[in-house]
C-alpha positions, -999 to +999 in steps of 0.1 A: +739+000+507+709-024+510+701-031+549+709-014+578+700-028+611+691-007+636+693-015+674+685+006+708+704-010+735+711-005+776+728-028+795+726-054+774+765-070+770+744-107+779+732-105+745+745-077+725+774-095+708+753-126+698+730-106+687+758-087+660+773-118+654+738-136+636+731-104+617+766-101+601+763-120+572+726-105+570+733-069+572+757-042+556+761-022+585+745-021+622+734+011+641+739+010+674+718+035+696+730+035+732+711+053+760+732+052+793+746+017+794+769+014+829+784-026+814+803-034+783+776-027+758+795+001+740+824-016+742+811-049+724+790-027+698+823-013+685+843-051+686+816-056+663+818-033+641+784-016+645+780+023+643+777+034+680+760+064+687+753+073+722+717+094+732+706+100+764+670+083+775+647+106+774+618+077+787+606+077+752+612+040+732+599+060+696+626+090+702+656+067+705+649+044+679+640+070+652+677+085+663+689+048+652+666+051+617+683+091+615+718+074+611+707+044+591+723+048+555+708+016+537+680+012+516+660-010+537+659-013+578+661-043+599+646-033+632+659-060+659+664-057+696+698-063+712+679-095+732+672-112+697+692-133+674+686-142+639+685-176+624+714-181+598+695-207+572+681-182+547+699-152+551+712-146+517+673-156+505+664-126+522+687-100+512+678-112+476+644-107+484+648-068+501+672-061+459+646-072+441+611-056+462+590-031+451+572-033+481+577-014+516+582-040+542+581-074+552+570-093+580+591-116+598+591-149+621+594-142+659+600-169+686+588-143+714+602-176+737+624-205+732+600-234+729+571-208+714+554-210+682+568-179+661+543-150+645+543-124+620+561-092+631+570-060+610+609-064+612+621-050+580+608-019+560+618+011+534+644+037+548+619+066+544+621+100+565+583+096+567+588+061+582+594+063+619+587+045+653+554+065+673+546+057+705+565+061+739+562+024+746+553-005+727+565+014+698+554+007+661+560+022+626+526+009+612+503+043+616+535+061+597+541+032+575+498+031+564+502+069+559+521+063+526+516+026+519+489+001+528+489-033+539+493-046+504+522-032+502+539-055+530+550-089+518+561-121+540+600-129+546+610-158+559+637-144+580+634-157+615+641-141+649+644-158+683+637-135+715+658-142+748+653-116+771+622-124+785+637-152+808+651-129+834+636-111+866+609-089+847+608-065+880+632-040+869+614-039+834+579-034+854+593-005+872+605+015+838+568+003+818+544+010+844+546+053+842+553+048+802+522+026+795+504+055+814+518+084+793+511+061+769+478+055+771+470+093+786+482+101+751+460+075+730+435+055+750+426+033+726+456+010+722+441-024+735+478-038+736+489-007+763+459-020+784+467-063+784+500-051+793+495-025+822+469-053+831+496-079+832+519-057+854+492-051+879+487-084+882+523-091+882+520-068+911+494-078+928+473-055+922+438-076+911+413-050+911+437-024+888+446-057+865+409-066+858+400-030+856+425-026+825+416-058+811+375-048+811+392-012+797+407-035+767+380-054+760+356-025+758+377-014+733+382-042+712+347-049+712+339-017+697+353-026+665+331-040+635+367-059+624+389-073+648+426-065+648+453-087+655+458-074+690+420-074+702+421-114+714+448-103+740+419-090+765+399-125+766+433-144+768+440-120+797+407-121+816+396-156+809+422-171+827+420-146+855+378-152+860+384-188+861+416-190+887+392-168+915+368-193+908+344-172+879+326-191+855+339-176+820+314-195+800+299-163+779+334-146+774+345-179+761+319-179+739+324-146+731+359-152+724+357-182+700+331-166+679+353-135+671+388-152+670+383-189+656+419-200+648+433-188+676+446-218+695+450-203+730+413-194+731+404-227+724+426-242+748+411-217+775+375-227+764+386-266+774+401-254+808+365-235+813+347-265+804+368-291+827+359-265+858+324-271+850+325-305+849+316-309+811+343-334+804+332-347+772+325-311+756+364-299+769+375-335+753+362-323+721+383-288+725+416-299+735+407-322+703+408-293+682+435-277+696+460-305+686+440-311+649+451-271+651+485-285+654+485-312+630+472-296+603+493-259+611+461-238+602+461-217+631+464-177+634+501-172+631+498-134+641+500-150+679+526-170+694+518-203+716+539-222+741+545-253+713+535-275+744+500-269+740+499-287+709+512-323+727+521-326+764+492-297+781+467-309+758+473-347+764+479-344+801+443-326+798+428-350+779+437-377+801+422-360+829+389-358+813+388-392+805+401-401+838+371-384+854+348-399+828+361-435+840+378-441+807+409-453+820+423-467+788+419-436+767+434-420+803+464-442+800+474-437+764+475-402+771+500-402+801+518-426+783+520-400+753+527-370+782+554-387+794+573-394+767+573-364+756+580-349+792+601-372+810+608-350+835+577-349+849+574-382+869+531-381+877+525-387+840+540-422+846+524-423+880+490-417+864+496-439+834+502-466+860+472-463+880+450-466+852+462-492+839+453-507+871+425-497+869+419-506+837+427-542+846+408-543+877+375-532+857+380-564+829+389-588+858+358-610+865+341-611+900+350-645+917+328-675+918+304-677+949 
């Protein structure tokens, strides 16, 4: 048997079943872990024709999924969430790929958002007893992975996921994290993702002073590192935004930011946002500039997803601002005019458009004769 997905799920019968249905042609069987589910998830696992196995949750994400690896019979594992769905172009591409590897794993595309840039992501790796999920939240198989492999032993697949489940009320997902990212990071105070995301629940909370605590706790952290890892720009994308919404100037972390994380297009986009609160048009026309040559040329960091938007609409409506306020009203038109298209829901791009080009015409119209 070649690839065995395996999947934790509770209460998940919105997306369980479609979730089964794109992996079918992918997959030779599906392992189906369930920990308490009170809807139809069991019910649509078996219509499916996945292996159920039911576990009670014992608040540890790491413990249930490494029952789902236990029961996992094929050479290779597809680890997907029951919220995801897989892309059907190049399925059989990738099972060819997994029959004739030598390698341990392979990274994956994940949309973490419909209308997202994807990123790189671990999905698929050797069924190993030595390989299993660490961590009692925001889980990973990379320490046990880099134990017996190392990073040149992971290849790239182009097997693409799309993520779903991020679109609902997040309160009842807060509740479970909050005490987990705790244990978690009581356990190992180090991880720098734990801390962006307890920041980002405190925040979600309301809870400033505990969200910018964590954040400062992160980026202490990633600081501390001679190399950078792919989770250590999360704590300037985090308190960047934050500094400058209560009014902070961010200038130095910005700074900070671009010089350790170049290609990464959020941090460029937050270092135009910084500049336009200062008033430095010109020098935030020149960012949001790079951000879409970013785009058009696709050399970004693709370890990070983006909101695609950034790379047309935000950063034109931005751009005709600046211009706007620099009494460029042309330049300001053609770039509500370019908004708009793209986004013709949103009626103010055409608004705007049409008031410069009033004023654009008022400003060529000659004084009259005295």
């Amino acid at each position: 048997m070649l690839l065995s997905a395996a999947l934790i799920v509770r209460n998940e019968q919105q997306f369980l079943g479609a979730c089964l249905d794109s992996i079918k042609d992918l997959v030779d069987e599906a392992v189906v872990v369930d920990t308490g589910s009170t809807d139809r998830s069991r019910e649509i696992a078996i219509k499916a024709g996945a292996r159920l196995s039911e576990s009670p949750w014992t608040s540890d994400f790491s413990a249930a999924r490494n029952r789902a690896l236990d029961l996992a019979r094929g050479e290779w594992i597809l680890y997907i969430d029951a919220d995801e769905t897989a892309r059907p172009h190049n399925l059989a591409e990738v099972r060819a790929q997994l029959a004739g590897s030598d390698l341990a794993g392979y990274y994956a595309w994940l949309h973490p958002r419909p209308g997202y840039t994807p990123y790189r992501v671990l999905r698929l790796f050797r069924n190993h007893p030595d390989i299993r999920f660490s961590g009692v939240i925001h889980e990973s198989v990379w320490p046990a992975l880099l134990k017996r492999y190392s990073e040149a032993d992971v290849g790239q697949s182009e097997l693409t996921l799309d993520h779903l489940g991020y679109e609902g009320d997040p309160a009842a997902k807060h509740a479970r994290n909050l005490p987990l990212l705790h244990q978690s990071l009581r356990e190992d105070p180090t991880r720098v993702f734990c801390w962006c995301q307890l920041a980002d629940i405190y925040l979600a909370l309301g809870r400033e002073r505990f969200a910018e605590r964590a954040w400062r706790s992160a980026l202490a952290l990633a600081r501390s590192k001679k190399q950078p890892g792919e989770e250590d720009h999360l704590p300037y994308a985090g308190l960047i935004p934050f500094v400058l919404e209560r009014g902070g100037d961010a200038q130095e972390l910005v700074a900070e930011a671009i010089n350790r994380f170049g290609s990464n297009v959020q941090l460029w986009w937050l270092k135009g946002r910084a500049l336009m609160k200062r008033g430095e048009f010109r020098s935030a026309i020149a960012a949001f500039e790079r951000v879409l040559a970013f785009g058009e040329a696709g050399n970004y960091d693709s370890s990070v997803a983006y909101d695609a938007r950034v790379f047309n609409v935000f950063s034109w409506d931005s751009l005709a601002t600046c211009c706007f306020r620099l009494g460029d009203y042309g330049r300001a038109r053609r770039y509500w005019e370019l908004a708009a298209a793209c986004d013709p829901t949103r009626q103010e791009y055409r608004v705007k458009a049409a008031l410069c080009a009033r004023r654009e015409g008022s400003s060529r119209t000659p004084a009259p004769a005295r």
